[in-house]
N, C-alpha and C positions, 0 to 999 in steps of 0.2 A: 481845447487843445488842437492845435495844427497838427495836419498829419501830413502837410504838403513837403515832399523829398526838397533839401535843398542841396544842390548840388553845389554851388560855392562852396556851403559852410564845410561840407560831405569833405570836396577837396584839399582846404586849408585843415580842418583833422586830419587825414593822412599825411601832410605834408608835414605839419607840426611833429608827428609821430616820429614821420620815416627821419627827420632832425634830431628828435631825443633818442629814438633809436642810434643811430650813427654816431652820436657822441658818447653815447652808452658804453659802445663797441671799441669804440677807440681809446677809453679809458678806461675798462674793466681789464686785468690779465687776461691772455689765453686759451688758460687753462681753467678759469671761470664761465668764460663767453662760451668754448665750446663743449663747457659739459652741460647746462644747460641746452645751449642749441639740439646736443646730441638725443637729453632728455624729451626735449617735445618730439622732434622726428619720431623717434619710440614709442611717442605715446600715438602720434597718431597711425603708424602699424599698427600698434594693440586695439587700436578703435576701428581698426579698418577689419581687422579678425572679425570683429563681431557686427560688422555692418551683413545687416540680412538680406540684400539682393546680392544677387549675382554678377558679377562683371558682366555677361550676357543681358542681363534683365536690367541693368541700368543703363545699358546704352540703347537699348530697344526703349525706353521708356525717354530717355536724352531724345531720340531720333524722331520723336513726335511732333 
C-alpha cells in the first residue's frame, strides 16, 4: 500500500465534491438545505462542549 499523499488526486476530490455539493444546493428546497446545514453547525457546538482543553490550552499548545 502507498501511503505517498497525492495531492492531485487530494484536489480533483474536493473539486468533484465542492461540484456535487453546489448542485445539491441548488436543487434541494430551502427549507431542506437549511435544516440540515443548521443540524451540523449544532452538532459541532455540542462537540465543542465536550472538547477537553481549554480555549487557553489549545492555543498555547497551536503556538508551538
Amino acid at each position: 500500500m502507498d501511503s505517498k499523499f497525492d495531492r492531485e488526486q487530494n484536489l480533483k476530490e474536493k473539486l468533484n465534491f465542492i461540484r456535487f455539493y453546489a448542485k445539491w444546493v441548488k436543487t434541494v428546497p430551502n427549507e431542506i438545505w437549511s435544516k440540515q446545514q443548521a443540524e451540523f453547525i449544532d452538532s459541532l457546538f455540542d462537540n465543542a462542549k465536550n472538547f477537553s482543553l481549554t480555549p487557553e490550552k489549545y492555543l498555547k499548545i497551536m503556538r508551538r
